[in-house]
LOKOLNU-190518 format. One record per residue: residue in three letters; chain; x, y, z of N, C-alpha, C in turn. Coordinates in pm, 1 decimal. Atoms other than C-alpha are relative to their C-alpha. Example, Ala and Ser with C-alpha at 12.3 -4.5 7.8 and 13.67 -1.06 7.14 Angstrom:
BEGIN
code/unit/nc1/nc2/nc3/cac1/cac2/cac3/cc1/cc2/cc3
ALA/A/89.0/-119.0/0.0/1230.0/-450.0/780.0/90.0/120.0/0.0
SER/A/-82.0/-119.0/-6.0/1367.0/-106.0/714.0/-77.0/109.0/73.0
***
This chain:
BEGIN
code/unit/nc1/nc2/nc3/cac1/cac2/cac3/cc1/cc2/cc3
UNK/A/32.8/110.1/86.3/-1359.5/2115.1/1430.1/97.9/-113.7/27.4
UNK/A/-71.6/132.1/-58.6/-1246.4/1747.3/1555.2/41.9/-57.8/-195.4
UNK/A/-29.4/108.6/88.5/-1070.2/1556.2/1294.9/102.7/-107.3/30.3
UNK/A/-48.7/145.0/-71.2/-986.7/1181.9/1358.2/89.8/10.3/-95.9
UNK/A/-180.0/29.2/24.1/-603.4/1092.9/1327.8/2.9/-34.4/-163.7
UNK/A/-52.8/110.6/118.5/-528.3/992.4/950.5/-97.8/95.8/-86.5
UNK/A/58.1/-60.2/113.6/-787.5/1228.5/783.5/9.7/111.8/-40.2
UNK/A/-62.7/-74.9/22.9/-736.8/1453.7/601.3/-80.6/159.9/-22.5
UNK/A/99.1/-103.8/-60.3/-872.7/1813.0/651.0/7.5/76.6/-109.6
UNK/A/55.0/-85.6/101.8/-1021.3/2045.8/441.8/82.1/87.7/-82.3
UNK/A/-87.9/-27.2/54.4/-794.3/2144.3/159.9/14.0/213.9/-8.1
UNK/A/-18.0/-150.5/-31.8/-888.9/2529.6/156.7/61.6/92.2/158.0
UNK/A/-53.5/26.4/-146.9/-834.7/2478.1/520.0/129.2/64.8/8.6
UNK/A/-126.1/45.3/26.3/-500.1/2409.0/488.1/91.0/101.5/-53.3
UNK/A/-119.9/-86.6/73.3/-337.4/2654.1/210.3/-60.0/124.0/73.5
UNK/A/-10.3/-105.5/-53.3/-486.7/2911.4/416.7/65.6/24.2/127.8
UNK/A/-80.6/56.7/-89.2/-346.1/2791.3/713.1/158.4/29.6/-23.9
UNK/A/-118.4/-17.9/80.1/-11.4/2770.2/518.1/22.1/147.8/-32.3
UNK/A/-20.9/-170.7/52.0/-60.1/3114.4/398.0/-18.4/70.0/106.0
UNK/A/4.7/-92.4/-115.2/-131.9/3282.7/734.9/149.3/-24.1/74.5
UNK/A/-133.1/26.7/-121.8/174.0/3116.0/934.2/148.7/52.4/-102.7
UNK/A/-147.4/-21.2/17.1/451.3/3151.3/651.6/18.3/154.5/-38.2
UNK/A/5.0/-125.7/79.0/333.7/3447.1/496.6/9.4/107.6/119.3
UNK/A/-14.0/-92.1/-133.0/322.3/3609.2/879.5/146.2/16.1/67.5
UNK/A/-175.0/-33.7/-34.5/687.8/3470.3/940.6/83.2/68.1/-97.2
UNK/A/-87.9/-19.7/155.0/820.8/3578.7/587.8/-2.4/163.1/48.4
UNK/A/48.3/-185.3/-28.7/679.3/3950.4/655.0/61.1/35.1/107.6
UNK/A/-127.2/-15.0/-134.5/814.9/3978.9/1034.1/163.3/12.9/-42.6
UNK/A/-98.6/-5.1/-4.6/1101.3/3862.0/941.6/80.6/131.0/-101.5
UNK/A/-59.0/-151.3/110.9/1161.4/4160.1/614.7/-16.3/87.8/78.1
UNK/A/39.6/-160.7/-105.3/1008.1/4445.1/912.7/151.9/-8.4/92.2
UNK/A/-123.8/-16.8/-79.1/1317.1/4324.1/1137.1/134.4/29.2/-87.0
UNK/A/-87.2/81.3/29.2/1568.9/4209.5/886.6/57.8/180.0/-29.0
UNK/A/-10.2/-124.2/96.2/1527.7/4589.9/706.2/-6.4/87.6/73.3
UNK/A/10.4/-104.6/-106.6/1449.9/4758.9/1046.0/117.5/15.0/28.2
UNK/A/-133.3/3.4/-117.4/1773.7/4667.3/1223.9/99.7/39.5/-94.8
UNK/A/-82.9/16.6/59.8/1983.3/4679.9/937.4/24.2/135.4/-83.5
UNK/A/26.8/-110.9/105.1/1861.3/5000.0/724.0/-103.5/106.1/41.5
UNK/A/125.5/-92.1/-50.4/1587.8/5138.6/940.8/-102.6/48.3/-87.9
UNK/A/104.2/-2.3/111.8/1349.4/5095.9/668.5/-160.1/-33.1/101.0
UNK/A/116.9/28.7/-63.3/977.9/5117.2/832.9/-62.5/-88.5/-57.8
UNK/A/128.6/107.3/90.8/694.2/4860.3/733.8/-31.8/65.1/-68.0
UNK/A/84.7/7.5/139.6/533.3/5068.3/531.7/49.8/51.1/-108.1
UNK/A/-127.4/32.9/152.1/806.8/5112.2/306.2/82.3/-140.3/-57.8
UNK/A/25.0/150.7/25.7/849.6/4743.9/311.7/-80.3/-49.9/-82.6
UNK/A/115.5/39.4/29.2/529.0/4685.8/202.2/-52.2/91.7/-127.7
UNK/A/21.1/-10.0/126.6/522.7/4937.0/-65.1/62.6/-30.1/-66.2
UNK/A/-122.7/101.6/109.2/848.7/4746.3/-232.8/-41.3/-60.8/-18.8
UNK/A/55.4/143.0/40.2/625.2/4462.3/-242.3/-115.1/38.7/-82.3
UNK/A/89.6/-44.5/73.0/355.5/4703.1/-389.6/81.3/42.4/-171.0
UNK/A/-95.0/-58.4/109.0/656.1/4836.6/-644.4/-2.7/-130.2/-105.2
UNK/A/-3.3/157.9/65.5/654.6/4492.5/-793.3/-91.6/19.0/-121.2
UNK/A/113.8/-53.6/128.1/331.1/4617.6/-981.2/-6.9/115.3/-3.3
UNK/A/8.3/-146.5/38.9/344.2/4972.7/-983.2/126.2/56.3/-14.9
UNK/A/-130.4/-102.6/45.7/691.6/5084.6/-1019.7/70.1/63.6/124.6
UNK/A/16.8/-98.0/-97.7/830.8/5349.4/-814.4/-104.9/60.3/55.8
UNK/A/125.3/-60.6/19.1/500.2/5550.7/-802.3/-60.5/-94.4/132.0
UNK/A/18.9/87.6/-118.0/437.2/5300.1/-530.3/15.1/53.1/120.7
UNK/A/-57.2/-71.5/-85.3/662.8/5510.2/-282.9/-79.3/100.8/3.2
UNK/A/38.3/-147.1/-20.0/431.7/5787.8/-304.2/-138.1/-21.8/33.6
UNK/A/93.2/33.6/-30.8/122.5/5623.1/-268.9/-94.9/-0.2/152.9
UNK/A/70.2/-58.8/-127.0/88.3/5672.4/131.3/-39.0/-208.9/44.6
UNK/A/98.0/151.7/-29.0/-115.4/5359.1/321.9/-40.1/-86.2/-87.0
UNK/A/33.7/145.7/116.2/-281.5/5221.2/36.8/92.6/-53.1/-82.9
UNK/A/-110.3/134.1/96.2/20.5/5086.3/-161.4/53.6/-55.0/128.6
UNK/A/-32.5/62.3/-117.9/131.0/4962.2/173.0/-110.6/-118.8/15.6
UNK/A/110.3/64.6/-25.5/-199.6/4795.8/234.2/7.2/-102.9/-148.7
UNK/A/16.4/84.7/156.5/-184.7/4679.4/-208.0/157.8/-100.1/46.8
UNK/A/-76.6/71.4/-8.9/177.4/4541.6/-65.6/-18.8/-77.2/37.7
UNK/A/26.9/69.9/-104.8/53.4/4373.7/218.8/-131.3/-176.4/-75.4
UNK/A/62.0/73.8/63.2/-193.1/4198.2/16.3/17.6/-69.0/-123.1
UNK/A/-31.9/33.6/114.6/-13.5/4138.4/-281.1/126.2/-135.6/105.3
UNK/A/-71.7/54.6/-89.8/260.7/3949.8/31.0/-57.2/-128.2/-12.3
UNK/A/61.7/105.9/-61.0/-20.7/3748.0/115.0/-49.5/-100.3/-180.5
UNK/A/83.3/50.4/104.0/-145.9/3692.8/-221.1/130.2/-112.9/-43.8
UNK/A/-119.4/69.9/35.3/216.5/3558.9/-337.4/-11.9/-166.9/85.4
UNK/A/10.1/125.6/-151.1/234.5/3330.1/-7.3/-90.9/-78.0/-50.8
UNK/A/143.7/102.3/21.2/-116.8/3173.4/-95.0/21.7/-128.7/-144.9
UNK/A/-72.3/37.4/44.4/18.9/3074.0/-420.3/108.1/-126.8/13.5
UNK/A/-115.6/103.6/-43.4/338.1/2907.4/-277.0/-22.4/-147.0/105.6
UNK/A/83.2/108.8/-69.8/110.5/2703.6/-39.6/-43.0/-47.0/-50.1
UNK/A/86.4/114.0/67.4/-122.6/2604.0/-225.9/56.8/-95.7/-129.4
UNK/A/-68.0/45.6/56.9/139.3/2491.3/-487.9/43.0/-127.9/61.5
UNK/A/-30.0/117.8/-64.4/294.5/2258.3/-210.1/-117.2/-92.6/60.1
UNK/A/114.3/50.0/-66.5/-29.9/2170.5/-52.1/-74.7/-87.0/-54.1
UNK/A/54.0/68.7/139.9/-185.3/2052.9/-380.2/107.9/-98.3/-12.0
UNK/A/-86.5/114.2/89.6/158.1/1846.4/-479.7/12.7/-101.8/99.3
UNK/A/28.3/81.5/-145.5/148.5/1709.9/-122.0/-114.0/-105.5/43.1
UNK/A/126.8/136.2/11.7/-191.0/1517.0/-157.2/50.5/-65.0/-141.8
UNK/A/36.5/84.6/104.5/-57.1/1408.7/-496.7/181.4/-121.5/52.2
UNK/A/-95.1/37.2/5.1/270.1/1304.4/-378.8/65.8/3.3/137.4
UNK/A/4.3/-20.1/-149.8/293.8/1171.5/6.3/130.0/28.7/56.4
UNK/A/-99.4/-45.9/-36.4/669.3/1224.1/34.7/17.6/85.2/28.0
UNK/A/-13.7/-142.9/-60.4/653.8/1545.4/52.6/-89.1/52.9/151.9
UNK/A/29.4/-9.3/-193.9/432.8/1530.5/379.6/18.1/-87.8/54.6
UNK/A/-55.2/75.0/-75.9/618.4/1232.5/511.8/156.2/68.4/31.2
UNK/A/-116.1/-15.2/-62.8/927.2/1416.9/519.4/16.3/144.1/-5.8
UNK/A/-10.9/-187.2/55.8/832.9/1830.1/548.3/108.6/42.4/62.4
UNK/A/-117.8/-94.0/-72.3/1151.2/1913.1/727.6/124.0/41.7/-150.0
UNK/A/-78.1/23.9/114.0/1384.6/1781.6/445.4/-97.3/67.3/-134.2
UNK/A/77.2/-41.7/86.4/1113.1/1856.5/198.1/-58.7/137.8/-18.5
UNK/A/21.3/-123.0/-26.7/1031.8/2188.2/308.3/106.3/122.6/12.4
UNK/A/-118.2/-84.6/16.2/1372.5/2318.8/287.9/46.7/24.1/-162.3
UNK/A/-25.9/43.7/169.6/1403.7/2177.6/-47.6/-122.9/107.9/-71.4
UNK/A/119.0/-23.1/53.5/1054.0/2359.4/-152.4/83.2/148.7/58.8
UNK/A/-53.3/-111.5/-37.5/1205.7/2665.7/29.7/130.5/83.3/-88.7
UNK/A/-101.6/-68.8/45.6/1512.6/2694.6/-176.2/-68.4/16.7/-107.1
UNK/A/61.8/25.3/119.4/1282.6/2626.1/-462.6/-113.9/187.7/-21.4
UNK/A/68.7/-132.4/-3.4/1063.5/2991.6/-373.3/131.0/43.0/-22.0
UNK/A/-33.5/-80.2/-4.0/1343.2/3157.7/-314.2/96.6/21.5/-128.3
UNK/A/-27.3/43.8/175.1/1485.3/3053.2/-687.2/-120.6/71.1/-113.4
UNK/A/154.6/-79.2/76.0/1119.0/3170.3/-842.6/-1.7/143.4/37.8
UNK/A/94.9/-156.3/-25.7/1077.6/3488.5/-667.1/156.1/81.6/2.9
UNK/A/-129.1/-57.1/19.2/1465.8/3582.2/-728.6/36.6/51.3/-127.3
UNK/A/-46.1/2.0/96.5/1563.8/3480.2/-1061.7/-111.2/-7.8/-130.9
UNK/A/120.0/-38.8/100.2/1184.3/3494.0/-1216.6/-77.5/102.2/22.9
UNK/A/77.9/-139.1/29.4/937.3/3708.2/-1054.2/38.1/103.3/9.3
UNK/A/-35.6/-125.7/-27.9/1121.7/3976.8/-941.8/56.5/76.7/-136.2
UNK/A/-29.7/-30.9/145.3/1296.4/4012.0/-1253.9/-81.9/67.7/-134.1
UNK/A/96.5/-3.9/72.6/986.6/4027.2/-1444.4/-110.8/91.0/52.0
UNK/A/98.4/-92.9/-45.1/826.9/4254.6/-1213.9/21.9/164.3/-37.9
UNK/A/-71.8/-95.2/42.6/832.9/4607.5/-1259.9/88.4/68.1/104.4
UNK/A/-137.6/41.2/-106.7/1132.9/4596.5/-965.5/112.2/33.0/-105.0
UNK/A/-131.9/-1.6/88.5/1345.8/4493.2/-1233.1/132.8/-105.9/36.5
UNK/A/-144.2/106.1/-46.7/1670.2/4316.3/-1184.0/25.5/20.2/142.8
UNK/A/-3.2/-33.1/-198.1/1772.7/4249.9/-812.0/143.7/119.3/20.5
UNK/A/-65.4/-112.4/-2.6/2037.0/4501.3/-681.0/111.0/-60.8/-5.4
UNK/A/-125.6/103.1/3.7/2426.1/4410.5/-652.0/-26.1/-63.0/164.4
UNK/A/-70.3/112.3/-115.0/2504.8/4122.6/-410.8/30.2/44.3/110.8
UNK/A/3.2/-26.8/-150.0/2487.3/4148.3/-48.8/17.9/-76.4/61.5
UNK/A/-38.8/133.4/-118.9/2644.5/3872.4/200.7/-135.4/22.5/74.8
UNK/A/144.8/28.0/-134.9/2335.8/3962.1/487.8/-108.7/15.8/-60.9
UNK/A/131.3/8.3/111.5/2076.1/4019.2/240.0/-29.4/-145.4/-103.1
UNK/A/-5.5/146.6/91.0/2122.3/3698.1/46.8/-15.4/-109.5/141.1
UNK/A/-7.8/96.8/-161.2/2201.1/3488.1/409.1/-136.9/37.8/16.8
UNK/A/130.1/-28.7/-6.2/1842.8/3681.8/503.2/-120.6/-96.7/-30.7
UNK/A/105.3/-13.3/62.0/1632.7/3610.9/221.2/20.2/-151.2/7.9
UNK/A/-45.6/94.3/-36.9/1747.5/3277.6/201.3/-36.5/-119.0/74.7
UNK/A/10.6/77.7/-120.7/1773.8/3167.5/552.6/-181.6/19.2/10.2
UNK/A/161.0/-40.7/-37.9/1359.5/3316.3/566.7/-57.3/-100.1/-109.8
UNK/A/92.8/109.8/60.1/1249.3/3112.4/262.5/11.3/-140.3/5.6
UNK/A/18.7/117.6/-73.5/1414.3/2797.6/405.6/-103.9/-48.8/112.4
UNK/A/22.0/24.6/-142.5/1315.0/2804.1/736.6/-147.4/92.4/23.6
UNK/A/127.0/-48.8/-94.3/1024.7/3064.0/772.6/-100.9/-6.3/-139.3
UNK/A/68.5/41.7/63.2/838.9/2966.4/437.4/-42.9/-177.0/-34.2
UNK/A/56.2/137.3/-7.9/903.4/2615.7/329.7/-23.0/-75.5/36.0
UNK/A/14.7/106.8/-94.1/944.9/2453.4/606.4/-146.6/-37.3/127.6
UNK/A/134.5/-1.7/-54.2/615.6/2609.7/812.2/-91.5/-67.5/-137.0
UNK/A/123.1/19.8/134.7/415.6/2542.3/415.3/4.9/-152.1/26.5
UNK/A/21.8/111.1/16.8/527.1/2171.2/451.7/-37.5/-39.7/136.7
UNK/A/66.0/101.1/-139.4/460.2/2115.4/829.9/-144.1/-3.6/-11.3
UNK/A/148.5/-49.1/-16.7/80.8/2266.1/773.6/-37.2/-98.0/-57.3
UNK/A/4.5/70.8/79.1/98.5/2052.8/455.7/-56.8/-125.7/39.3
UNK/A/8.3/85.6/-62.9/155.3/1770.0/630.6/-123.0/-59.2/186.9
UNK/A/106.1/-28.3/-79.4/-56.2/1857.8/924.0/-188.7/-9.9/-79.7
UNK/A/114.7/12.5/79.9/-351.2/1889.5/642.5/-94.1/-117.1/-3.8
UNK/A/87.9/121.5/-17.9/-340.8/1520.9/612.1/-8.7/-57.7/89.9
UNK/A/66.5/75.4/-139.0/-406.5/1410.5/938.0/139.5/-70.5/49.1
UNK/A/-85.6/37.4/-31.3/-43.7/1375.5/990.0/67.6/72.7/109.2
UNK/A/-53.1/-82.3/-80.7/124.4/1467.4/1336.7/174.9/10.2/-60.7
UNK/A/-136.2/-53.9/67.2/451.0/1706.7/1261.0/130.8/-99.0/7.5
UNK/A/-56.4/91.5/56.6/768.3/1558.8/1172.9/94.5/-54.1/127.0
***
């Protein structure tokens, strides 16, 4: 699908777009970060992200809470896109400047899904303090969430990247 310079492309387009690229780097990056570090497999990754709504009881679940993680990953992600994606047609700064703006929106997830949802999930409180786990999570929702959500963003409206 051709779209001429300056217009702006189909908004479902877009946060899915957003949601495939950050939500694909965000995930990679937890399979390595937890592989190399703890030798934690994906699909114990992916049921921590299922634990969020089921508890422990999650861990025992096999493939499908892996698969309910994996989709609950994406579901989150979709969310966080379409949050910026939406404030981004209302407010062009934020896709005139997604580098700066996308870091800023990045520290801004990783503030929500720290000190609100996780908290509130049935997770519970986060664990004690970790120098490479904090640097991690962090450095991934700068750089491999907000900053891909605002280039797409910006890409949406018919704008070449920054």
């Amino acid at each position: 699908m051709a779209v001429e310079r300056g217009a702006m492309r189909p908004l479902l387009l877009v946060i899915a777009a957003a949601t495939l690229l950050a939500g694909t780097l965000d995930i990679l990056d937890a399979f390595t970060f937890w592989g190399v570090t703890k030798a934690v497999p994906p699909q114990r990754i992916l049921q921590s992200i299922a634990s969020g709504l089921l508890g422990k009881a999650a861990f025992q679940g096999g493939a499908p809470t892996a698969a309910l993680g994996l989709f609950l990953h994406y579901f989150i992600m979709s969310v966080m896109a379409a949050l910026y994606v939406l404030a981004a047609r209302r407010l062009p700064a934020l896709a005139r400047q997604p580098l700066l703006m996308g870091l800023a929106y990045g520290a801004a997830t990783y503030v929500v899904m720290n000190y609100v949802v996780l908290p509130l999930s049935a997770v519970g409180p986060a664990s004690a303090f970790a120098w490479p786990r904090f640097v991690n999570n962090l450095g991934a929702h700068l750089i491999l969430v907000g900053v891909p959500i605002a280039l797409v963003a910006r890409w949406g409206q018919g704008k070449t990247a920054a």
